[in-house]
N, C-alpha and C positions, 0 to 999 in steps of 0.2 A: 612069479614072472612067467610066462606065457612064451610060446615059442617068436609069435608075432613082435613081442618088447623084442627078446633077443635080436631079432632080424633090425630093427631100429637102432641100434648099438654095434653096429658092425660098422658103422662109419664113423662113428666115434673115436676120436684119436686119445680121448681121454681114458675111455673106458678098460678096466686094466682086465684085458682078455689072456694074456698068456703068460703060462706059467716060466717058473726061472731056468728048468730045462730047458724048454720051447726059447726062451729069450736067448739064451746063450749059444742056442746051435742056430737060429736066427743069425744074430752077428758075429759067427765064427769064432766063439771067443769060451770061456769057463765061468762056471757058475762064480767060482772066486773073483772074478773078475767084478760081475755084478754086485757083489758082496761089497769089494772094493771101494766101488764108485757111487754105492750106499752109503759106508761109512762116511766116506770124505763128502757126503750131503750132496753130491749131485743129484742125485732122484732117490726118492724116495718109497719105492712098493708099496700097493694097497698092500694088505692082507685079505686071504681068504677065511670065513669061516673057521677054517680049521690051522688056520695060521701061515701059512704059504704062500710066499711072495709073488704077487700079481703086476706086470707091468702093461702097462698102457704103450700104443705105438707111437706116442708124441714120446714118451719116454725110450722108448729105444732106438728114437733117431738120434735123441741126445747122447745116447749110451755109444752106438755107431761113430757118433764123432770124438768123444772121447777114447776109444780105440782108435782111432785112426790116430789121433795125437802118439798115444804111447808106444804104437806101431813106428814109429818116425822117432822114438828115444827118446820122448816126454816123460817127466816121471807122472806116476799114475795122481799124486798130489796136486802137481801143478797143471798137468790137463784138464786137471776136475775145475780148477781155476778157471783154469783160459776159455772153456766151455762157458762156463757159469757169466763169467764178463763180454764173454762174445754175444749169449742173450740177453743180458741186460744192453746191450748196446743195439744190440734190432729193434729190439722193446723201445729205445728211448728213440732211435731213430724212427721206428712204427709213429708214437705219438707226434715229434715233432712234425712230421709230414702230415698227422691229421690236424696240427692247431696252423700250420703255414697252408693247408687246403679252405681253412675256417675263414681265414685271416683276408685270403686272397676274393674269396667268398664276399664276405664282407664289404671290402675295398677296391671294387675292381677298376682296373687301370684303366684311362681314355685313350685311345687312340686316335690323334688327329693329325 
């Protein structure tokens, strides 16, 4: 890869640029932490090369809000939850709004 790719991947929210230190002093929080909210399948880390958890910054917004839950006395299980169901419910509300934009598209109302 080329320094130029590099530079094309810096807006990448997927791209898992930062390491598990870096992530953790990021969100004010402990590597155990990340560890945590692995287990319990909220996000998942690439791996690097050499085996070292890589997270993307789509993934540490989500990591951010699951701290913010546990920080408020959520157990760290059931934050991983209420994250996990709060994006499924954007997701499903993202799409409805694209087939009710489709729909509208299609059928458009008269006015007279």
């Amino acid at each position: 890869m080329t320094a130029d790719d590099s530079f094309g991947r810096l807006d990448d929210d997927d791209y898992p640029a930062y390491t598990m230190g870096r992530a953790a002093e990021m969100l004010g929080t402990t590597q155990s932490f990340l560890r945590a909210i692995g287990e319990a399948r909220l996000i998942t880390p690439l791996r690097s090369a050499g085996g070292h958890r890589r997270y993307s910054r789509y993934q540490l917004r989500i990591a951010a809000r699951a701290r913010e839950l546990v920080d408020q006395g959520t157990p760290i299980e059931a934050a991983c939850r209420i994250v996990i169901l709060e994006d499924q419910l954007e997701e499903a509300q993202r799409i409805n709004a694209k087939y009710r934009h489709a729909a509208e598209s299609e059928n458009p109302t008269t006015e007279g």
